[in-house]
Structures are given as structure tokens and as C-alpha cells.
C-alpha positions as CSV (number, residue, x, y, z in Angstrom):
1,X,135.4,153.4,145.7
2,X,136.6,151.8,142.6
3,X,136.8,153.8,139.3
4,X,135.3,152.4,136.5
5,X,138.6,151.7,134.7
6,X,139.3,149.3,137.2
7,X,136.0,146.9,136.8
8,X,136.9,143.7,134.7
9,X,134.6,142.1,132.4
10,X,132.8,139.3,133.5
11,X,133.1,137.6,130.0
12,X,136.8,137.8,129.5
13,X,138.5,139.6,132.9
14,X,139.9,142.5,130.8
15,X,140.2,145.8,132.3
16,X,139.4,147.5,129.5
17,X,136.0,148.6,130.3
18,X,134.3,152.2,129.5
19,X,130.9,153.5,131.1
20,X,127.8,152.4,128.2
21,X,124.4,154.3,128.7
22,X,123.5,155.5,132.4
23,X,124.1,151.7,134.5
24,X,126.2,149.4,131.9
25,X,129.5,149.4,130.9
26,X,130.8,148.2,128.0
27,X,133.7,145.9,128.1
28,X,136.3,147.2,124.3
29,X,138.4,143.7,124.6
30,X,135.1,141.3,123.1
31,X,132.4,143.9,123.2
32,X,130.3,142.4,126.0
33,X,127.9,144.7,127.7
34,X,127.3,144.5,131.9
35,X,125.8,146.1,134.7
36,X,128.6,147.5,136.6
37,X,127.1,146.7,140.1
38,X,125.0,143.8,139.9
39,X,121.4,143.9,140.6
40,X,120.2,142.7,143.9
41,X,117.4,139.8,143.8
42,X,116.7,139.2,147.2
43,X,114.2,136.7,148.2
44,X,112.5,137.8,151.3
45,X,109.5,135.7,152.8
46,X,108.0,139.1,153.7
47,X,106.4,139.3,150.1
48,X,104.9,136.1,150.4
49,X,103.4,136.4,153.5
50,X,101.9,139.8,152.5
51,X,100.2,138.5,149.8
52,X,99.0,135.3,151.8
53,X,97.9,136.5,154.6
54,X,96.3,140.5,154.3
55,X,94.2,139.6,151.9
56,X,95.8,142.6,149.3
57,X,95.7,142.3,145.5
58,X,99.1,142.3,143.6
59,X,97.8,145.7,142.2
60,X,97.6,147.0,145.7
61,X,101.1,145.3,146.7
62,X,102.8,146.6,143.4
63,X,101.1,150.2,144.7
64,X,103.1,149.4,148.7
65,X,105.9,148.5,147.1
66,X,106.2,150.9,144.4
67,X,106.8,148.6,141.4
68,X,104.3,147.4,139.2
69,X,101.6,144.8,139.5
70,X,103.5,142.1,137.2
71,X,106.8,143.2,139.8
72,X,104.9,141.7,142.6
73,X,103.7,139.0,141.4
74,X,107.4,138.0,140.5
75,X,108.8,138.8,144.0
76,X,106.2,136.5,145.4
77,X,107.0,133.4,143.1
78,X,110.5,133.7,144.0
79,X,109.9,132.8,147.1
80,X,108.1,129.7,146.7
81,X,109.5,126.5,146.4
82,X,110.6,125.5,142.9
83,X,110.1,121.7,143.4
84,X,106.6,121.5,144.1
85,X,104.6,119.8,141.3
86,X,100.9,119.3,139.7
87,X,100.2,115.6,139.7
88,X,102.3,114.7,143.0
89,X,101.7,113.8,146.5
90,X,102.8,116.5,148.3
91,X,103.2,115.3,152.5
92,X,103.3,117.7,155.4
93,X,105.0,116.5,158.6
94,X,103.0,113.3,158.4
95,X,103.0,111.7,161.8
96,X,104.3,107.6,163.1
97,X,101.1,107.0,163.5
98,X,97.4,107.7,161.9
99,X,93.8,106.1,162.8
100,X,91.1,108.7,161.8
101,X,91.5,110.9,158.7
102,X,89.1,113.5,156.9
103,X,89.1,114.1,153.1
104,X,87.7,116.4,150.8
105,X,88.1,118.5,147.7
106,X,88.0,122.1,146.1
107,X,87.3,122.8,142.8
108,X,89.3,125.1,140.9
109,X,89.3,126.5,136.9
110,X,92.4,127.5,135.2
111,X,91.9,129.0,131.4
112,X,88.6,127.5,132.1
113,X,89.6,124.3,132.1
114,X,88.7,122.5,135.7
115,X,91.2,121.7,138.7
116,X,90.6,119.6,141.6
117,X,92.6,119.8,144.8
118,X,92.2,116.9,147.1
119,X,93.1,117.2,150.7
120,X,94.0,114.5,153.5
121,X,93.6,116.0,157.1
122,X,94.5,114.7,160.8
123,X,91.7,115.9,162.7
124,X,93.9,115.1,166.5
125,X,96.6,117.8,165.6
126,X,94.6,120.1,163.3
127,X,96.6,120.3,160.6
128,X,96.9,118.8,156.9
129,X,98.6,115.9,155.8
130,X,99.2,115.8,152.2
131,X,97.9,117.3,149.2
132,X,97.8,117.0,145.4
133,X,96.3,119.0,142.9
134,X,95.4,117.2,139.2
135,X,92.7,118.2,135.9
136,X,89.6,117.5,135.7
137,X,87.2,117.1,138.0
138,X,86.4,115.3,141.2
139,X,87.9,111.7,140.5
140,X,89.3,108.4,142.6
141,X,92.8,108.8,140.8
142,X,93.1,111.6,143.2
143,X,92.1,109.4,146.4
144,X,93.5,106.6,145.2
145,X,97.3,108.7,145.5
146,X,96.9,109.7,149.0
147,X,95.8,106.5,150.5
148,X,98.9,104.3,148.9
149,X,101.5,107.5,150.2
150,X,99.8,106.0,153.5
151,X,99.4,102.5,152.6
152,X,103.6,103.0,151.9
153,X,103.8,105.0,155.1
154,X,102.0,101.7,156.6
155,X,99.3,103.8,158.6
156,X,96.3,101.4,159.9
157,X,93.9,103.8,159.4
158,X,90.7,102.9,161.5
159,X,88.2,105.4,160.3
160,X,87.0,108.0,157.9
161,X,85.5,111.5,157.9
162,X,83.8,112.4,154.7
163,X,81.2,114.2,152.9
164,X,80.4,110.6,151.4
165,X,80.6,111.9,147.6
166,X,80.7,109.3,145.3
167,X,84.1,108.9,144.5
168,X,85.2,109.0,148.1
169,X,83.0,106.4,149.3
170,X,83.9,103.7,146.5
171,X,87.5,104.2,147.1
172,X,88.0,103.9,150.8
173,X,85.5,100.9,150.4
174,X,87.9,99.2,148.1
175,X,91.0,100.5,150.0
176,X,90.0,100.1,153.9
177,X,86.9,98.0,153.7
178,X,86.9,97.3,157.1
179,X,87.2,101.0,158.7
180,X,84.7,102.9,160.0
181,X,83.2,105.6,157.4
182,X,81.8,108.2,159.1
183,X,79.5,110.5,156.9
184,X,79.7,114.5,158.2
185,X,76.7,115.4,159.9
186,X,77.0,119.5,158.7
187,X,76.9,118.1,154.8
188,X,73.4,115.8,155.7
189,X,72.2,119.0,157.6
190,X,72.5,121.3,154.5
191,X,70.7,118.9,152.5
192,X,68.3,119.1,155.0
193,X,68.3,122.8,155.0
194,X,67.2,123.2,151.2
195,X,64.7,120.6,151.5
196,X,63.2,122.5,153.9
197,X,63.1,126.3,152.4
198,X,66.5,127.9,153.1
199,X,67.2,131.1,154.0
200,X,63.8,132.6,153.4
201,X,62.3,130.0,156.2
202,X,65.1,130.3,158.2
203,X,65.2,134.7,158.4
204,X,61.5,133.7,160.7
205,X,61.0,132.9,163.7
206,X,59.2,129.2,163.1
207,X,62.2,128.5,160.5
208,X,65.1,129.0,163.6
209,X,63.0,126.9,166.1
210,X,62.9,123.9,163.3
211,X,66.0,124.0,162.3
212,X,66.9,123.5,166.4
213,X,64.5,120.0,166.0
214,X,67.0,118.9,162.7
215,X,70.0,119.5,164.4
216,X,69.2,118.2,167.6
217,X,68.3,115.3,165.3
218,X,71.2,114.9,163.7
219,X,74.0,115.7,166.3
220,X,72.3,115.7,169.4
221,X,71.7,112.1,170.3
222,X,74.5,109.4,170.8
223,X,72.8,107.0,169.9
224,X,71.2,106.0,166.2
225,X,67.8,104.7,168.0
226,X,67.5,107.2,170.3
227,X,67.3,110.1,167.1
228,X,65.1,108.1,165.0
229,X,62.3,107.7,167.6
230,X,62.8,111.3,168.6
231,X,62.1,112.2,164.9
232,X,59.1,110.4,164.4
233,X,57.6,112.2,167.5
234,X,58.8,115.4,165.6
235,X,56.9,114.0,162.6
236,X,53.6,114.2,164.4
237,X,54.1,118.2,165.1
238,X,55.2,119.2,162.1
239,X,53.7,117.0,159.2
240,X,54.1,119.8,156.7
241,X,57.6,119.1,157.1
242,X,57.8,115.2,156.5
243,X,60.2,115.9,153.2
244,X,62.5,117.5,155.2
245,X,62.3,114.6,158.4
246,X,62.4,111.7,155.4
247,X,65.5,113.2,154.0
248,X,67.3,113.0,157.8
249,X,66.2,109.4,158.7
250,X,67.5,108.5,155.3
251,X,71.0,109.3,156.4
252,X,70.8,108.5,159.9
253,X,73.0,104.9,158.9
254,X,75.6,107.8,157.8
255,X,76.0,110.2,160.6
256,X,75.8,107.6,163.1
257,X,78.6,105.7,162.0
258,X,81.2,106.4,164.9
259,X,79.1,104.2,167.3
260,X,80.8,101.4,165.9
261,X,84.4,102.6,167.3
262,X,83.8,103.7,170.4
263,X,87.4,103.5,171.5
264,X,87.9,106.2,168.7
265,X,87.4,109.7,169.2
266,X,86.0,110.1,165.4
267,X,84.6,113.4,164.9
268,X,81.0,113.9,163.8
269,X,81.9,116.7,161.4
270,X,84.4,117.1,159.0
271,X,84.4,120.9,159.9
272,X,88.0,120.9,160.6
273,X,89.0,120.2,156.7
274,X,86.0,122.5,155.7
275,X,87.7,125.7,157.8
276,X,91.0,124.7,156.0
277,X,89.1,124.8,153.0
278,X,87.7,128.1,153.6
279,X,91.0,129.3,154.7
280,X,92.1,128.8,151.1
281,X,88.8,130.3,149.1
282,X,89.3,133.0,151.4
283,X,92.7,134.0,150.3
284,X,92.2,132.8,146.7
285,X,89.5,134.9,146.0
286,X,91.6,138.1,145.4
287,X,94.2,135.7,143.1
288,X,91.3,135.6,140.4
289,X,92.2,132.9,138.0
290,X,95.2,131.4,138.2
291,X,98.0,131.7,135.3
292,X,98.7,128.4,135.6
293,X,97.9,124.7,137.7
294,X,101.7,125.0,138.5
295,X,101.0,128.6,139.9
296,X,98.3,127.6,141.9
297,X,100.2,124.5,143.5
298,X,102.8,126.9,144.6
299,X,100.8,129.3,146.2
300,X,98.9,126.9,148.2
301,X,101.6,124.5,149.2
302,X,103.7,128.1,150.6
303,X,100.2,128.8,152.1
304,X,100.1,126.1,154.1
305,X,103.4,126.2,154.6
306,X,103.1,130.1,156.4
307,X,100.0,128.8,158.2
308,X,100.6,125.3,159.7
């Protein structure tokens, strides 16, 4: 083992060194101050994928690891990637070739100011296909990004599962104007369900055996005709209920979309993206609020990263 004469400077090279307070030395040539055996910062993906995936707090990691909360929360950004940015397009093994995509979007609030994340998923190999996280709220910019990475990736995208926000319908209208827009049957369902009393009608007995009518309504037919005229017989049963029919037939136009491609196996749902999405709320819950959008970003992109 060397002596501590014999460690050099790392400023000048002199050998002149003497031991300074319990783990520096002090060099006597210029007077610079070192640690004589360097710390180690090792970056090991173990800390990351503690914190993604059991669900602990950085308090309770800082208490496994023995350091302190702020300790742990270091060791985890180090092991994220540097280059990932808010305001980009960030792609994720994105295929030769795409023809039916879902997209959605989560809200987040940093320093109370609002966060949205918008999503782009391939519903034939389960997994996500770009992402991009900007301010404000739920917008078209955000759309508008990920549909010209695949209008430069020169995808002929045939179809579209949404939750037919606003936003989302306007923009793939004025992007792909002639593919199929396929509005999620789960989102039309939920309206339904509040139209109709919730939770409190559903906890009884008669609540369960409607709510079998609306569904069968809404994803148990094949064809568009077929459901209608099985809903107006429903309409006869249960006229206390007509809110709750009108508010199905309504969106009938929607949910029956992917009749138009049947060549296409376009989902009815866009519960694939909505499990991703809970995927995310589910681990983000214990990150609180977020330092920072650039924080955020990092997390999630390593995230999906660990996951897919």
C-alpha cells in the first residue's frame, strides 16, 4: 500500500503532499487540497429500478440504503439518461410499418403550473411509440409533433383509437382525413355510467343487471344497426332510464367506426394506452410533485425504458 508521501497532486504532480483533516491531503507545492482515494460514483441501474418498480418513497430507499432521502434521489437521476428533453419527440423502437394507432394524454402539475404528456401507442405489439411532454394543458401542438415524426417516418396510418377529445379529433381530421377514427367504447360507457347514477346504482342489484344492457349495447353487437334496434327495445323496459339510452345512441356513429375497415383489426377500446397510463399514475403517485418538467421526463422515459 502506498504511503502517503508518495501520492502526487492532481493539480501540479508534486510529491509533496501531507495528510489535511481525516480523508484530504494537502498538496505544500501550490496548496491544492484532494481526496487521497477518490470517491466512487457508481451508477448502477439497481437504484432506478427500485424506485420504478416497488413502489417505495425515496425516504424509504434513503432508509434501505442508509443515506439520506436527497442521497437517493441523486443515485436515481444518475442513472437516467441526460439527453432526454421537455418539448421533444421522444421515439421508442418505432416499427417499418404502422396502420392503427391509439393516443391519449395525462395531465401533470409542476410548481402548480400544468404538464401534459401525450402518448402514441401500437396496439399489435403492446407497447409505446413515442412520447413528448410540453406546458400547459391538453393542446394540438402536442399531436400535431407525433403525427409529422410519423408523417417523416412515412407511416400510412389507416386508423385511429381515441377518446375523441377535442383536440384529438380536429387534428387527425386535418392530418389523416381519410382514416378510420375509432372513438373508445370504455370512454362513451363512463359517460354513460354517470348519466345513469354511478356507484350508488351500481352497489344494487338492478344497477349491475343495467349496466349488462349498456354494455352489451355498446360492445356487444358487430354491427351499428343491430345495437340501435336492440336499444330501443331496451327503451321500452326501462323508460326511467331514457337519459342514460339517449346518451349511448348519441355515440353509436363513434364506437362503431371500425366497421368501415374490416380488413383492419382496430380495437374497440383504447384500454391498452389507458393500462400504460395507469402504469404511470401508479408509480408516480409516491413521486409527489415533481421538482422539475425535466425531472419528470426522465423518470418516465427510464420507466418505459425498464418496462417495455
Amino acid at each position: 500500500m502506498r504511503t502517503l508521501k508518495h501520492i502526487k497532486c492532481r493539480k501540479c504532480g508534486s510529491l509533496k503532499t501531507r495528510k489535511y483533516g481525516s480523508r484530504r491531503t494537502n498538496c505544500r507545492d501550490c496548496g491544492y487540497t484532494f481526496r487521497a482515494v477518490k470517491k466512487h460514483h457508481k451508477k448502477d441501474l439497481r437504484w432506478a429500478k427500485s424506485y420504478l418498480f416497488d413502489g417505495a418513497s425515496l425516504r424509504r430507499l434513503g432508509e434501505r440504503w442508509k443515506v439520506s432521502h436527497m442521497t437517493a434521489w441523486r443515485r436515481v437521476q444518475n442513472t437516467v439518461r441526460k439527453e432526454v428533453e421537455v418539448g421533444t419527440v421522444i421515439g421508442y423502437q418505432l416499427p417499418k410499418k404502422l396502420s392503427i394507432v391509439l393516443l391519449d394524454a395525462k395531465h401533470f402539475k409542476i410548481r402548480r403550473e400544468p404538464y401534459t404528456l401525450y402518448v402514441a401507442f401500437d396496439p399489435e405489439r403492446k407497447k409505446p411509440l413515442c412520447w413528448l411532454l410540453l406546458p400547459r394543458n391538453e393542446m394540438r401542438e402536442g399531436y400535431e409533433q407525433i403525427l409529422h415524426l410519423f408523417r417523416f417516418k412515412r407511416y400510412n396510418i389507416e386508423a385511429f383509437v381515441t377518446d375523441w377529445h377535442t383536440t384529438i379529433v380536429g387534428t387527425v381530421k386535418d392530418w389523416h382525413p381519410k382514416a378510420v377514427h375509432q372513438r373508445c367504447a370504455a370512454h362513451l360507457l363512463q359517460e354513460v355510467f354517470r348519466k345513469i347514477g354511478g356507484r350508488r346504482l351500481y352497489a344494487t342489484e338492478y344497477g349491475k343487471e343495467l349496466w349488462k344492457i349498456f354494455r352489451k349495447g355498446a360492445i356487444g353487437f358487430e354491427k351499428q344497426g343491430e345495437a340501435r334496434r336492440y336499444l330501443n327495445r331496451m327503451k321500452l323496459h326501462y323508460p326511467e332510464r331514457t337519459k342514460g339510452f339517449e346518451v349511448l345512441e348519441k355515440g353509436l356513429d363513434g364506437i362503431y367506426q371500425f366497421t368501415k375497415r374490416k380488413d383492419l383489426l382496430i380495437p374497440r377500446t383504447s384500454n391498452a394506452i389507458e393500462n400504460f397510463m395507469g402504469v404511470l399514475e401508479q408509480r408516480l403517485k409516491t413521486f409527489r410533485s415533481a421538482k422539475s418538467p425535466e425531472a419528470l421526463i426522465k423518470i418516465i422515459s427510464q420507466l418505459i425504458k425498464f418496462k417495455y
